[in-house]
N, C-alpha and C positions, 0 to 999 in steps of 0.2 A: 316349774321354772318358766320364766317369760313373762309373769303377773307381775306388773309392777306398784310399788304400793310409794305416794307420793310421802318423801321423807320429813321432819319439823322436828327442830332442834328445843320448841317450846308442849312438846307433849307433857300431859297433865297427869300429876303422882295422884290418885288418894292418899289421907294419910290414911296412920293406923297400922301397925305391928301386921307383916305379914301379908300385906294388900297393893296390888299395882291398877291403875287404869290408864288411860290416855285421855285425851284430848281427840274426840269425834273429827273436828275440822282436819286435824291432820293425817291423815288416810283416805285416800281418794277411792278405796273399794268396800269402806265400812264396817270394816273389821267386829265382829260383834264381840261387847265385853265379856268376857264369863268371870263373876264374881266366885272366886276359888282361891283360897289361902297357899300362899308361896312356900308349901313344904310340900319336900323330897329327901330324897335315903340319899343323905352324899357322900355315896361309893360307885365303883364302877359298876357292879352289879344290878343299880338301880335297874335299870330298864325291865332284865330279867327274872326281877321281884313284881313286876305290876301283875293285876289279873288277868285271864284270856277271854276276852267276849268271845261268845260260842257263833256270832256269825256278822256277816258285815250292816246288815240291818241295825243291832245296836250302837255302833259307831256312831249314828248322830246323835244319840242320847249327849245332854251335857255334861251328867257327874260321869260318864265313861272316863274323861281325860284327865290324866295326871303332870303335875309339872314337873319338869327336867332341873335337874340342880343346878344352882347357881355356878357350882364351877366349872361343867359341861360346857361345850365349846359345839357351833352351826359349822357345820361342812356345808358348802356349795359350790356346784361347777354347773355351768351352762356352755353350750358352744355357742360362738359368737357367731351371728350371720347363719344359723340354722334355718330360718325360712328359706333363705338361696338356696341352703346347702340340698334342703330335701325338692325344691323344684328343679335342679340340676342331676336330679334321682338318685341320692346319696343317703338315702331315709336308713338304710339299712346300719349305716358309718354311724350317724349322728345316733341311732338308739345304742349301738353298740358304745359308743365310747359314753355316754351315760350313765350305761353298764357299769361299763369298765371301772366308773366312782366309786361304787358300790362295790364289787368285786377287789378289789384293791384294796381300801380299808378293811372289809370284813377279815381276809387276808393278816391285814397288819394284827387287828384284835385277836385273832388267832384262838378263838372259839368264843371268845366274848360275845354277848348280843347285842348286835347295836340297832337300834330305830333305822329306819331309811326310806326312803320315798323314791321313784323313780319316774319323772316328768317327759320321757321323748327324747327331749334335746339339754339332757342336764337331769341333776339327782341332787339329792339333800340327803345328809347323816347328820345324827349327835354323836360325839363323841366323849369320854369322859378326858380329865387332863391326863393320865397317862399313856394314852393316843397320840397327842398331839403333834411328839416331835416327830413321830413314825407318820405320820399322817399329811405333815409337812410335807416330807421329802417325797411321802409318794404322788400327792398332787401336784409337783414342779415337777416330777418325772410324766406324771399323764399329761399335761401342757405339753411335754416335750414329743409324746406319742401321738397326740392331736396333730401336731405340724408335721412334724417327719414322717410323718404313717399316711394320713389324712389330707396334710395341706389346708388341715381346719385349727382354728385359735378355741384353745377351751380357757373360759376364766374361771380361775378357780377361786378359793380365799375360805378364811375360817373368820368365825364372829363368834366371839363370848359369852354365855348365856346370859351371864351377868352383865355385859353391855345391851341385851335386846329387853332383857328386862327394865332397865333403867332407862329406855326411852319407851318405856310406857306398852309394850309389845310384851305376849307371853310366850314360850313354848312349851303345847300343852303338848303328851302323849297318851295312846293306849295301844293295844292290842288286841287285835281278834283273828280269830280261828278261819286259816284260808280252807284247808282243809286236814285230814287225817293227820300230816304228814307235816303242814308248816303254818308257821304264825305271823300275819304281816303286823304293820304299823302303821296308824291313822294319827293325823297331827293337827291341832285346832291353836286358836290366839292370838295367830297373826304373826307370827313370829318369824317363820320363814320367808313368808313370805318378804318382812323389816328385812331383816339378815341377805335374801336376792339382791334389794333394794339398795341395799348399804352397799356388797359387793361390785353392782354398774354404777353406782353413783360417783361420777368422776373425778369428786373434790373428797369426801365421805367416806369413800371406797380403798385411800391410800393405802391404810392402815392396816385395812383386813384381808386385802387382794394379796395373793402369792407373789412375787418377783418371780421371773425366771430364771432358771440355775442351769448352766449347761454340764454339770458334774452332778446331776440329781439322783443318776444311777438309772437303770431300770425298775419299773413296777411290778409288783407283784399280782400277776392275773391270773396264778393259777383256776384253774375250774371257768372261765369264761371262752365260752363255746357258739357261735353262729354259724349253725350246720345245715339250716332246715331251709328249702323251699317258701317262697311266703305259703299261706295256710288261706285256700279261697274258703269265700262264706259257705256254708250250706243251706243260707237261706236267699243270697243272690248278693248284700254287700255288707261289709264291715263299715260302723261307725263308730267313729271315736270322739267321747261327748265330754264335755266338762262345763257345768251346773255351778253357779257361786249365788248365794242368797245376798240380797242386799239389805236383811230387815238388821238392823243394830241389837234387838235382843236377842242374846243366846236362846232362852227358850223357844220364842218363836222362833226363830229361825232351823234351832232343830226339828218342829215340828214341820215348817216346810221341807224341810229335807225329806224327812220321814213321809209328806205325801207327794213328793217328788218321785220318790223309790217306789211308790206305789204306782204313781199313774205310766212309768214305768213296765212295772210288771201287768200293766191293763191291757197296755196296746203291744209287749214284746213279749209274753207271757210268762213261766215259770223261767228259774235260772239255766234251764239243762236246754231251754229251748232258745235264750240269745248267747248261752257262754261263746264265743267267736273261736273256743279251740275245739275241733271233730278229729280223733283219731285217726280215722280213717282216710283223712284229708293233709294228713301228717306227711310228707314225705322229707330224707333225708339227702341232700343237693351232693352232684359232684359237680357242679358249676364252676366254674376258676372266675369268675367275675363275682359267687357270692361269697365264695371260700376263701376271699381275699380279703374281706374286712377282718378276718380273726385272723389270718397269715398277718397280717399289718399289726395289727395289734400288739401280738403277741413277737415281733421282730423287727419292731419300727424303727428300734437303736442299736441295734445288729449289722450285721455285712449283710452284703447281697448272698453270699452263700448261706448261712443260717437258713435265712429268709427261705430260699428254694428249697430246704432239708423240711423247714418246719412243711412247708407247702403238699411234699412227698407225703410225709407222711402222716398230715392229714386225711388227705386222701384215703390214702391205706385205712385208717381209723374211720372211718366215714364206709371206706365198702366194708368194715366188717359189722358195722354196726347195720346195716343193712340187711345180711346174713342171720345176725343174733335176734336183731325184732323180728324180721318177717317168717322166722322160723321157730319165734319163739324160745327160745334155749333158755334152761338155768345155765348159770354161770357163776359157783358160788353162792351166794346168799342172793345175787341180783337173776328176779324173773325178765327177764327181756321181751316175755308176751306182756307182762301189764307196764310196759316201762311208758309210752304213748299213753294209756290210760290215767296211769300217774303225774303225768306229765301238763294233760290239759286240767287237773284238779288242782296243781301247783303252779299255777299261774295267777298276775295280781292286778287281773280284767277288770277288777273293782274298789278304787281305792278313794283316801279323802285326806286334804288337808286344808282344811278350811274351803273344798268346794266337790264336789261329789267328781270324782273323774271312772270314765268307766270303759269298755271296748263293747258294744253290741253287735248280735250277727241279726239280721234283719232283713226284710224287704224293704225295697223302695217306699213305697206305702206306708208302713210300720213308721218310716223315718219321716214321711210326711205328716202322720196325725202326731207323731213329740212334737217335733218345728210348732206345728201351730198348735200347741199345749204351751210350749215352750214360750213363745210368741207373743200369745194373749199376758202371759204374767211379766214376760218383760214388759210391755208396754204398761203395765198397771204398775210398774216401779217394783214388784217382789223380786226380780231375780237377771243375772244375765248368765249367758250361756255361748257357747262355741262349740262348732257341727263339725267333722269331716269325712265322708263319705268314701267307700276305696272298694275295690273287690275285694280284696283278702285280708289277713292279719299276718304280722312281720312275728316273731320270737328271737329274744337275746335270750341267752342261757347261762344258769350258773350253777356249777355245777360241783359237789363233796364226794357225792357216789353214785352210782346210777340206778341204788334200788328204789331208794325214797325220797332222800337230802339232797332233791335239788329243785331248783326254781326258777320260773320265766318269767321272763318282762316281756307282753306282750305290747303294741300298739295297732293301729292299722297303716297299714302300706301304702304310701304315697306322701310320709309325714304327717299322720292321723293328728294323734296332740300338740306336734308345733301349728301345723293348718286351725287346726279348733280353738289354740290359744290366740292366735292373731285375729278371730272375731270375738273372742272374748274378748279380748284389751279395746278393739274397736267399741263395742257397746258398752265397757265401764267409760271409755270415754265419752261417750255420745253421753253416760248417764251423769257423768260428771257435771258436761258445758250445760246439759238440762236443768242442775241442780244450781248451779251457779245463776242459771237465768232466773231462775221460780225466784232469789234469794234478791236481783236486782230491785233498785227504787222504782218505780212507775215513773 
């Protein structure tokens, strides 16, 4: 979320049974085509029928991604004003209520599997249409947890699969193997990004944007947890990067990717040695200034007494959980010595949708030889990129059980991916006005 992609109401059809493209000029980040026939399983199960790439490396492959049906519906929330919100040191609020999108749908599907993405300061779902009107209410309900909890504006809205196809934009999906234990979702075509796009576009945007409903109800977040200490590097700082190729062919441009991830692993080396989560570096807060973003949360449309009870006893849940890991206990079916262990493998430090976003644990150093990797090929017109540097890494939690079925959204602390996405946008702009100029008369 925060990528904006310039909108045009004259994007270009191919014809031909089964086939969408666009119009090049009307995308200001260059969206690359991928020539892929517009069939899907249209049922709700779709997504859960795709195959599992066995690791994130194949995710840039092009035949990896499948398209979403027609009658599938784009979720989108972003907080508004999130650059403020995280220089005002609120990074931890704005990942959480992120979360919270994701968390709250999944919720409503009620063991359905649905696609999702989680960007820092906002998130993206597909949804099938019998979601929708659950899905409604509980986005007018998080708008309302945003303000009254937060004192942050989240804009939410849904956009039709079949309206983003129709203006020339795909949403493609697939799936690969996070680890033992969980499976994320990677999304290519442009599509969400159109769908952002549509969402803040102030004239454009009517249609698809939520109203707000002071009868929304509350949302449903059960399993959303932000318990944890941030999480320092063990190699001195967390980075959090995001990579977007400018080349227009799908092929090539997977193949940049593919030695992106390489020159990657040259200068950071194997995954075990930049994953940004270390156990051992794990600790569980009884802070009231961090254990307040999930008090709020989860009590933001409550009385003031709730709010203190829930508070209580978090707490109490926080020291016992303290007790259980550092002692290791079974407890039931859940080992609480490898829960920390499981915990940093279920996390989605490495993700894509149409642009490589990642968390690294690194040296200063390590971050200086990408920059200038990174550097040389912007300047050569392949690719732009957004950097942000921090001690540590933050973790939103979400949570089914606590042996295996649960999962983290990490970032880095200080507003890692909203900070990285405001020099990204910076340098699609700069490559914009560049291309407009190469294009002028003499």
């Amino acid at each position: 979320p925060g990528i904006h992609a310039r909108l045009s109401s004259t994007a270009s059809r191919r014809t031909g049974p089964g086939w969408i493209g666009y119009d090049q000029e009307s995308i200001c980040h260059d969206q690359p085509v991928l020539e892929v026939p517009l069939t899907a399983l249209p049922f709700d199960g779709f997504y859960s029928q795709l195959p599992v790439l066995p690791s994130f490396r194949d995710v840039v492959n092009v035949p990896a991604f499948h398209p979403v049906p027609d009658d599938w519906s784009v979720v989108v929330a972003d907080i508004m004003g999130s650059t403020d919100a995280v220089q005002r040191g609120l990074y931890r609020e704005v990942n959480l209520l992120g979360v919270s999108v994701i968390v709250a749908l999944l919720n409503d599907a009620q063991g359905m599997e649905l696609p999702y993405i989680f960007g820092g300061d906002g998130a993206s779902l597909c949804i099938p249409p019998s979601l929708l009107d659950k899905a409604r209410k509980s986005l007018r309900s998080l708008a309302l947890t945003a303000r009254h909890g937060f004192g942050l504006e989240c804009r939410v809205g849904i956009v039709p699969v079949a309206d983003i196809h129709a203006a020339g934009f795909r949403v493609m999906v697939c799936r690969f193997r996070t680890s033992d234990h969980f499976i994320q979702s990677a999304f290519s075509g442009g599509g969400l990004a159109h769908a952002e796009a549509l969402i803040k576009h102030p004239e454009l945007g009517e249609k698809y944007r939520l109203s707000d409903q002071a009868d929304a109800g509350e949302p449903n977040l059960t399993g959303l947890e932000c318990r944890w200490h941030e999480i320092p590097s063990s190699r001195g700082e967390t980075v959090a990067l995001l990579i977007k190729s400018l080349d227009e062919d799908p092929q090539r441009a997977a193949e940049r990717y593919a030695r992106i991830l390489g020159i990657i692993e040259s200068i950071y080396g194997h995954e075990r040695d930049y994953h940004p989560m270390n156990p051992s570096a794990m600790r569980l807060t009884l802070s009231g200034a961090k254990l307040a973003a999930e008090t709020r949360a989860h009590t933001a449309l409550r009385g003031s007494m709730t709010r203190w009870l829930y508070a209580a006893w978090l707490r109490i849940q926080v020291l016992i959980g303290m007790v259980v890991i550092r002692t290791g206990l079974q407890v039931g079916h859940i080992h609480w010595g490898n829960y920390k262990r499981i915990a940093c493998a279920n996390t989605d430090f490495r993700k894509f949708d149409d642009m490589i976003r990642c968390i690294l644990a690194g040296t200063p150093k390590q971050r200086e030889q990408l920059t200038a990797e990174l550097e040389a090929r912007r300047c050569s017109g392949e690719l732009v990129y957004g950097m942000h540097a921090a001690p540590s890494a933050v973790m939103t939690c979400m949570i089914s059980d606590y042996a295996t079925n649960h999962f983290h959204f990490v970032d880095a602390s200080h507003g890692g991916y909203t900070m990285a996405a405001r020099q990204l946008k910076e340098q699609l702009q700069m490559h914009a006005e560049s291309s407009l100029g190469d294009q002028s008369p003499p």
